[in-house]
N, C-alpha and C positions, 0 to 999 in steps of 0.2 A: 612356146617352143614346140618344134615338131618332130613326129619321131624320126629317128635319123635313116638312112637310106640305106644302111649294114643290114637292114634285118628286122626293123621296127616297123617304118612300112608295109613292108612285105610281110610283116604277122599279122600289122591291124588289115590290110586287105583279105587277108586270109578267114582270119573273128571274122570281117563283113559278111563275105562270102556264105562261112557256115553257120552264120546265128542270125542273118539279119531276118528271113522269113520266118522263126520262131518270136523274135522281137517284135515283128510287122504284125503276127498275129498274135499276140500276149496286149500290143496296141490297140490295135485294132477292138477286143474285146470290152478294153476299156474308157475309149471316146463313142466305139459306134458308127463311127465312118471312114469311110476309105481312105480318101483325102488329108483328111485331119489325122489318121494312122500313120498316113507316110510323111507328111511334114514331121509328126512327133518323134519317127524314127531316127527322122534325117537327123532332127536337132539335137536328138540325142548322142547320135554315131559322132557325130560335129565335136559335142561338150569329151566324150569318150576322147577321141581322137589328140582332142589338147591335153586331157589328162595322161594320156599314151605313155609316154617316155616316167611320169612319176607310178604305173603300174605296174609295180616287179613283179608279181603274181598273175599269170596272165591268164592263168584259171581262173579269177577272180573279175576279169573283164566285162562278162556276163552283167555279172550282179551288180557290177559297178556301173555298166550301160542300159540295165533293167531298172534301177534305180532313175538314171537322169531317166527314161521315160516315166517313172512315175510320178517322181517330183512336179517334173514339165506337166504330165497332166491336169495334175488336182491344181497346180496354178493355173494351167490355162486355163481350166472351167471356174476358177475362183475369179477370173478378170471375165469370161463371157458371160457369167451368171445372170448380170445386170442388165444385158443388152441380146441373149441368143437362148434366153431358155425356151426348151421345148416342153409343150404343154398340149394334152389333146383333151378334148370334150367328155369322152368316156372311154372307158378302158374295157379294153378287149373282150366278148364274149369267150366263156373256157371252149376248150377243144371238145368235137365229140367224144364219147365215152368208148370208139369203137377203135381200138388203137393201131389193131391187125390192118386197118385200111392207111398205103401210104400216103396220101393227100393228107388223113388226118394228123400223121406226126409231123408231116410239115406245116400243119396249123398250131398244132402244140409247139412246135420250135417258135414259128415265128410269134408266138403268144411268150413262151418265156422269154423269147428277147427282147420285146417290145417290155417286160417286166424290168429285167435285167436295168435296163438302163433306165427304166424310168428311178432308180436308186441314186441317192446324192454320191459322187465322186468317190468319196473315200471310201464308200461300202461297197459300189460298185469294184473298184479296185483293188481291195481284201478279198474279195467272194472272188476275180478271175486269179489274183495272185497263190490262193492257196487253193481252191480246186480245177481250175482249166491248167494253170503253168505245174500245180500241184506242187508249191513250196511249203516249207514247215513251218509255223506259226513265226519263229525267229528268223529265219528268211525272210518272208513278207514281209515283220517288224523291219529288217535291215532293208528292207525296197523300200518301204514306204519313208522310215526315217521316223520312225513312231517306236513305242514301246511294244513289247508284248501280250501286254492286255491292252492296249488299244488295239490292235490287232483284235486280240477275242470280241473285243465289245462290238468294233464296229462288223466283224462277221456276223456275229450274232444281230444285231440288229437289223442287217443287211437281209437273211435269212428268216429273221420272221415277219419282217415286210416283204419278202414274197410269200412266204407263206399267206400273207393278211390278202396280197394283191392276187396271186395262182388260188387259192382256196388251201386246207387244210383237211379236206375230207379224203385227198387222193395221193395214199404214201408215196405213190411212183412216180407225181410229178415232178421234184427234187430228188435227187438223187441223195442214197440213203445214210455218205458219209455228212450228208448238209442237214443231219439232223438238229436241231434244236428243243432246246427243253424249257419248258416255261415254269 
C-alpha cells in the first residue's frame, strides 16, 4: 500500500528531504563506501516508504528507517562475507607523534578508518550508532534489533579491538567517551 496523496506523500518527501544526508552519512560509516551507502539508503527509504501509511508516529520514522538500514547492512555483509571480503597484507603504520601538523591528523584519520572498518559488522555498526549518530545504548539496541547488552558487548569488544589494532599507549587516539576497561 502507498501513502496516500492527502499528505502522506508529501510528509514521506519531506522525512527524505530533511534526514536523508544524515541517514547517507550514519550509512556510509558503516559499509565504508559511497556506492554501497546510497544503494543501502535507497533500499532502506524504499522498505520505510511501504511501511508509510502503518507509521502513526512520524517522529518515529527516523528510527524506523535507521533501523532498515542497519538490518540491510549486517545482512548484506553476512551474504558478501564469502565472496568480497577485504583483507590487506599489513596494517597501517601509527600516525606521527606530531599532532599540531595537519597532514599528520589526516594520517591519523585515515589510519582510524582504515581501523574502523577493518571490525566485523555488527561492531562496526554499535561503535557508529552510539558514538558518530550518538544514540543511547537502547536506541542502538532498538536499530540493531538486538538487546542491550549485546549492544555493550559488541561496543565493547568493537573498542578494544581498536584499542589492540590503534595501540593503547595514546589516551587521544579514541576519543575519551570510547573508554573501555578491561
Amino acid at each position: 500500500m502507498r501513502p496516500s496523496r492527502d499528505g502522506g506523500a508529501a510528509a514521506f518527501d519531506d522525512f527524505v528531504l530533511a534526514r536523508s544526508a544524515a541517514l547517507h552519512r550514519a550509512a556510509y560509516l558503516m559499509v565504508g563506501e559511497q556506492a554501497l551507502a546510497q544503494d543501502l539508503v535507497q533500499e532502506a527509504l524504499v522498505k520505510t516508504y511501504a511501511a508509510w501509511p502503518r507509521i502513526r508516529d512520524r517522529s518515529r520514522a527516523e528510527a524506523y528507517c535507521r533501523k532498515a538500514i542497519t538490518t540491510t547492512a549486517i545482512s548484506w555483509f553476512r551474504r558478501r562475507r564469502w565472496t568480497h571480503e577485504r583483507t590487506v597484507e599489513t596494517m597501517p603504520e601509527p600516525p606521527p607523534a606530531d599532532r599540531a601538523d595537519p597532514a599528520s591528523s589526516v594520517t591519523q584519520s585515515q589510519w582510524l578508518w582504515e581501523a574502523l572498518q577493518s571490525l566485523p559488522v555488527r561492531q562496526r555498526v554499535s561503535i557508529v550508532l552510539r558514538y558518530y549518530e550518538d544514540l543511547t545504548e537502547a536506541q542502538t539496541a532498538e536499530a540493531m534489533g538486538c538487546a542491550v547488552g549485546t549492544v555493550k558487548s559488541q561496543v565493547s569488544a568493537g573498542i578494544a579491538r581498536l584499542r589492540d589494532v590503534l595501540g593503547d599507549d595514546d589516551p587521544d587516539l579514541l576519543p575519551s567517551t570510547m573508554v573501555v576497561t578491561r
